[in-house]
C-alpha positions as CSV (number, residue, x, y, z in Angstrom):
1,X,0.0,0.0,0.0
2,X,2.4,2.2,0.9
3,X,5.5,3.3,-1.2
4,X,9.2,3.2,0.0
5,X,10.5,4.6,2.9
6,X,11.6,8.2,2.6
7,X,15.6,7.9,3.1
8,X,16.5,11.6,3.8
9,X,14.0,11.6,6.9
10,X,16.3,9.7,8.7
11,X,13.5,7.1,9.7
12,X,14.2,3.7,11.3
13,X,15.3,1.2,8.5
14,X,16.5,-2.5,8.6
15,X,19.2,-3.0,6.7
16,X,17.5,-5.9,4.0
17,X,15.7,-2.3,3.3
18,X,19.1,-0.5,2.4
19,X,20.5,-1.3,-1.4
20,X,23.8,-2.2,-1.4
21,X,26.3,0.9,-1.3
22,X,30.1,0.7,-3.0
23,X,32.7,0.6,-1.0
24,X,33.6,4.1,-1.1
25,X,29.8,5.1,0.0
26,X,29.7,3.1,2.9
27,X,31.2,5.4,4.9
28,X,28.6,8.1,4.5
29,X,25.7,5.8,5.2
30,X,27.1,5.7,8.6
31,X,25.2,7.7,11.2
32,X,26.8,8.4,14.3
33,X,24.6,9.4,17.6
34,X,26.7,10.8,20.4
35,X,25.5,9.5,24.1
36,X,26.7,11.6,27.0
37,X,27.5,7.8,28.8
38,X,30.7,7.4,31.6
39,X,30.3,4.0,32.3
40,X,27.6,0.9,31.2
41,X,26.0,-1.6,33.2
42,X,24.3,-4.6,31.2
43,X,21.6,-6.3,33.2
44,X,19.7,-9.4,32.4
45,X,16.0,-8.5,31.7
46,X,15.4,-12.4,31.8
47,X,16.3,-12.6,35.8
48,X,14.5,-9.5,36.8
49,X,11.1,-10.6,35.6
50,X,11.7,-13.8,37.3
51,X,12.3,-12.3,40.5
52,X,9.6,-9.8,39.7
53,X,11.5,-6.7,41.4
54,X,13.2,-7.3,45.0
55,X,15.3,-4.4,45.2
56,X,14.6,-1.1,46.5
57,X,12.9,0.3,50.6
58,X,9.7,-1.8,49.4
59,X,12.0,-5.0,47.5
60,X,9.1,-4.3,44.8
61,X,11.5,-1.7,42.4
62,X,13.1,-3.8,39.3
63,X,17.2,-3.3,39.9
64,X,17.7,-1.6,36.3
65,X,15.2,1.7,37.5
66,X,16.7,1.5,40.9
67,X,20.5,1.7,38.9
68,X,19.3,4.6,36.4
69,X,17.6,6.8,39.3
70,X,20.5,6.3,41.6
71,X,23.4,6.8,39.1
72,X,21.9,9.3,37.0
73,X,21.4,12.0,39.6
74,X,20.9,14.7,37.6
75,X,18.3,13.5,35.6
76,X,16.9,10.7,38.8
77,X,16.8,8.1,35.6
78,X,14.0,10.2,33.2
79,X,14.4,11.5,29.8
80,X,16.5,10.4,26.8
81,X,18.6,7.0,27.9
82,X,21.5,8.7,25.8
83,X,21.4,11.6,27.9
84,X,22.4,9.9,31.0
85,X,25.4,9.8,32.4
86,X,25.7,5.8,33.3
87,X,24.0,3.9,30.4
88,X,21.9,0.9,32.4
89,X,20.7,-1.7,29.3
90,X,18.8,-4.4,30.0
91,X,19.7,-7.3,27.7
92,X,18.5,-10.5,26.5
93,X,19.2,-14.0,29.0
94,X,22.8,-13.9,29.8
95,X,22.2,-17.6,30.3
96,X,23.6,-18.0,34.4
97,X,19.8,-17.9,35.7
98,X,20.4,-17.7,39.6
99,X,17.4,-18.5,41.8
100,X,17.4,-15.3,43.4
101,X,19.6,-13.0,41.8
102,X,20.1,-10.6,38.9
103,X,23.0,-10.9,36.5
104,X,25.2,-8.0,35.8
105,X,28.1,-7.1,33.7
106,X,30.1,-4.2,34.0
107,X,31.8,-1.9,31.0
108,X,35.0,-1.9,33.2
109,X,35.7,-5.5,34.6
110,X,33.3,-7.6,31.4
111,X,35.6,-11.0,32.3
112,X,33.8,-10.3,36.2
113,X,29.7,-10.9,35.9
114,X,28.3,-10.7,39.2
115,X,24.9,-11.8,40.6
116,X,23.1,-9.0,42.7
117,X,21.0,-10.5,44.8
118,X,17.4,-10.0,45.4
119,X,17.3,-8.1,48.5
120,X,20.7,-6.5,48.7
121,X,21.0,-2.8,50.4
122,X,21.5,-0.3,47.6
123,X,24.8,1.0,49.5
124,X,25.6,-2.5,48.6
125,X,25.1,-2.7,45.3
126,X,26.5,0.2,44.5
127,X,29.8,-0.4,46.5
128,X,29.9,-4.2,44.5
129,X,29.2,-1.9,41.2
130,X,32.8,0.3,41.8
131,X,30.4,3.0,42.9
132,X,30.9,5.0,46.3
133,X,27.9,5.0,48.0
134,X,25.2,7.8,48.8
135,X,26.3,9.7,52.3
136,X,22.4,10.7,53.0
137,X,19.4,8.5,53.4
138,X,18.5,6.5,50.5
139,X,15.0,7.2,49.2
């Protein structure tokens, strides 16, 4: 029904959509997208539904939100993902599947995945995590 995707508009395209460029244009089909990120924390989306939250005051918040809020203080984890400082993806099963716990890898140590706990303090986490934890009270 509809006709082909406008290319200049810079919409969302697979790439079985994209005719094959030469060589020399490849280049310039590149678009590069600049993220204001420090650090990245991959986190398995697979174990946090299982355990169906467990971290946070209540143990009801999913450890991901608790991550972006806490490490993201200027923006307390809203707005654009790219805009934070610490990127926090959640990513397909990492395939370790603790009872109980949440696997995480880290941009700085990726040959040292740990398993967060469900329950852990957040002073915790974040100390495990290479980050110094909050001085006042923890909301």
């Amino acid at each position: 029904m509809s006709g082909p995707p406008d290319r200049d508009t810079g919409a969302a395209q697979g790439e079985a959509d994209l005719p094959a460029a030469p060589a020399g244009a490849a280049a310039a089909r590149v678009l590069h997208v600049r993220a204001d990120w420090t650090d990245l924390i991959l986190i398995c989306r697979k174990c946090s539904r299982r355990i169906g939250g467990g971290f946070g005051p209540d143990g009801d918040e999913r450890l991901a939100k608790l991550l972006r809020r806490h490490l993201n203080p200027a923006t307390r984890g809203k707005g654009k993902p790219r805009r934070q400082s610490v990127g926090i993806v959640e990513t397909g099963c990492l395939d370790i599947c603790p009872k109980n716990g949440v696997v995480v890898v880290r941009r700085r140590a990726l040959d040292d995945w740990l398993v967060i706990r469900k329950g852990m303090p957040l002073d915790a986490i974040l100390g495990v995590l290479g980050y110094r934890p909050e001085r006042s009270g923890n909301r």
